[in-house]
N, C-alpha and C positions, 0 to 999 in steps of 0.2 A: 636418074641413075640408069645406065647401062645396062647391058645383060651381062652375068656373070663370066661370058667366054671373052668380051671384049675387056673386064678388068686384068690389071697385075698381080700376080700374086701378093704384093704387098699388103694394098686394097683388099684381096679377098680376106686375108689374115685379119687384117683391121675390125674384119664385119666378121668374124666366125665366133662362136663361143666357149670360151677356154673355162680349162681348171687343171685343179695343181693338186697332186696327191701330193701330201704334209709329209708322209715315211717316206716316200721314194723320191721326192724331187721332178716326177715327171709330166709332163703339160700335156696336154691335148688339150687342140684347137680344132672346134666340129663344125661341118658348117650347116646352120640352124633351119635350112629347109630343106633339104634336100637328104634322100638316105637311097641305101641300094647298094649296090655290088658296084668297087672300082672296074673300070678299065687299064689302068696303069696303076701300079704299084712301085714306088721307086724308094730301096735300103739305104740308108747310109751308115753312118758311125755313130749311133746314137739316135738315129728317126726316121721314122717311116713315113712317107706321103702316099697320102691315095688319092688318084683322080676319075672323075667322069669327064672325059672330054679335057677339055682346056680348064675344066673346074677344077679345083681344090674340095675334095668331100674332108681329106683328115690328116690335120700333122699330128701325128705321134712321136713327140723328143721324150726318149725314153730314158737316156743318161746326157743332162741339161751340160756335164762337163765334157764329155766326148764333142759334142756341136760345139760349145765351145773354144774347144782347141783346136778345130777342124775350122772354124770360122777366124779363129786370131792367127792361122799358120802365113795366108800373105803379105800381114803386118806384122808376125812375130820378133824381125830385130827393133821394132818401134817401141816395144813392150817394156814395162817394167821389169827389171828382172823377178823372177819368182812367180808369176804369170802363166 
């Protein structure tokens, strides 16, 4: 196994430790050695990412439908309607 900066974010996700609050819907994905203060913080519509470095420390998807929509918009006329 590689060092964490040489993985994909994919990979990193794969290996991080999730959970899922049941009332909100919202995931975090932690990553299981590492803890500390990010260096980058990156917002989006629905989730937060925090990095040390090239790492992944934490996806916080806060609203699972917002990333959603934000993820189905370059394929949205492929979509079912109602979608």
């Amino acid at each position: 196994m590689g060092s964490p900066e040489a993985m994909t974010l994919p990979t990193q996700l794969r290996r991080m430790q999730h959970s899922v609050d049941p009332e909100t819907g919202a995931i975090l994905f932690r990553h299981p050695n590492i803890t500390g203060l990010p260096d980058r913080v990156v917002e989006g519509d629905g989730y937060t990412m925090e990095f040390i470095g090239s790492t992944l420390l934490c996806l916080d998807i806060t609203d699972p439908g917002a990333l959603g929509n934000l993820l189905a918009e370059p394929v949205k006329e492929q979509l079912p309607a109602g979608l």
